[in-house]
C-alpha positions, 0 to 999 in steps of 0.5 A: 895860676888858677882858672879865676886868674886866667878868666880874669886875665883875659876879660881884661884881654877882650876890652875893646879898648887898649890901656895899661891894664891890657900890656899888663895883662899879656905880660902876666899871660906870658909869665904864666906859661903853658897854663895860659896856652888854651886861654889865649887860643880861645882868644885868638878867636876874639878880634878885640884880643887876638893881638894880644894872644898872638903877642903872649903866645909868641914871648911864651915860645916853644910850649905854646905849641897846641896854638901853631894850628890857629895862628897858622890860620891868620898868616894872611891876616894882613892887620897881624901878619908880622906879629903872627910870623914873629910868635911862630918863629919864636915857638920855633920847632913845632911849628915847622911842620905847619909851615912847610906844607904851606910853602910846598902848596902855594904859588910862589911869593903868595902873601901866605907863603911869603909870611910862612917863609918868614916865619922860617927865617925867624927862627933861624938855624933849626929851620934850614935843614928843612929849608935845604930839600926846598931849594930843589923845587921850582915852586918852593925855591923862591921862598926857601932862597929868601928865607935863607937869606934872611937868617944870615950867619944862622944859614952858613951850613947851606952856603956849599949847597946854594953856590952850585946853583949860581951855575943856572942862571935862571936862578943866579940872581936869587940865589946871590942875593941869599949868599950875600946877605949870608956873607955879609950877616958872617962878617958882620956877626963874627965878633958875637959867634962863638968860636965853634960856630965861626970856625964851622962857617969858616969851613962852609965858606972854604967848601964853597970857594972850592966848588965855585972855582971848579964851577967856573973852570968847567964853564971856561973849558965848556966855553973854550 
């Protein structure tokens, strides 16, 4: 697409009014890709069109990652918190590294960093490596449990490494909610994962019933 293009498209963004012409016009800046990425950026700075942006930058995905900075900006933007949540998660890996920092500076379950933890979990099993070293701190570990446990089968790989925690109960609670939902998403999943994918969940499942029995045989013999 040329700059003519682009400008026009994005006059048509910046109308305060929202119409036909305006979905056509995000779709079409989704179409065009990383040539669209500065325009939308200039955009997210318009309040008539930064719904717009934000939506196009999202369906654009990963190449529209020179935008995470200022969409970072507006995670606590309550109007468009989830649309911003959905685009990060969907540009995925680049904006990782945005995002951690705000879950390691925050208070736990601060609207930023409850979006950010969101913004994680959208993106699924890319995301819970980095996720996994957050469990350690007591400020991170509220939302890295939560984040895991809203990106169900995708987060299997951690199901060894959250059961160990079930034996602090300061953390028991969180921590089963997380598991169950990761169980359940497994379960209910199982028909759609290939079979690498669901035999490697398989072996996840096997490691942390082994470790939940010696956990609980060392309670009984603590306790006897």
């Amino acid at each position: 697409a040329d700059r003519q293009t682009l400008e026009q498209l994005s006059a048509v963004l910046r109308r305060k009014d929202v119409d036909e012409a305006t979905v056509k016009a995000e779709k079409e800046m989704a179409r065009i890709g990383a040539p669209a990425v500065p325009y939308l950026i200039s955009l997210l700075k318009d309040r008539n069109a930064e719904g717009s942006a934000i939506w196009s930058l999202g369906k654009i995905g990963a190449v529209a990652a020179d935008a995470v900075p200022d969409l970072i900006l507006l995670l606590d933007d309550s109007y468009y918190e989830d649309d911003v949540e959905v685009a990060l998660g969907r540009i995925g890996a680049p904006a990782i590294k945005y995002l951690l920092p705000i879950l390691k500076d925050q208070k736990p379950f601060s609207l930023t960093s409850y979006n950010a933890a969101d913004a994680l979990a959208l993106m699924g099993g890319p995301a819970v490596p980095y996720l996994i070293p957050l469990l350690k701190d007591e400020i991170t570990r509220p939302d890295a449990l939560r984040a895991l446990g809203e990106m169900g089968s995708a987060a299997a790989s951690a199901i060894p490494i959250l059961v160990p925690m079930m034996a602090d109960w300061d953390n028991y609670a969180d921590v089963d909610k997380a598991l169950e939902n990761i169980v359940h998403a497994l379960s209910r999943d199982r028909r759609h994962l290939d079979s690498g994918s669901l035999a490697a969940a398989i072996r996840e499942l096997g490691t942390a019933e082994t470790r939940l029995s010696k956990m609980f045989a060392d309670m009984s013999s603590d306790t006897s």
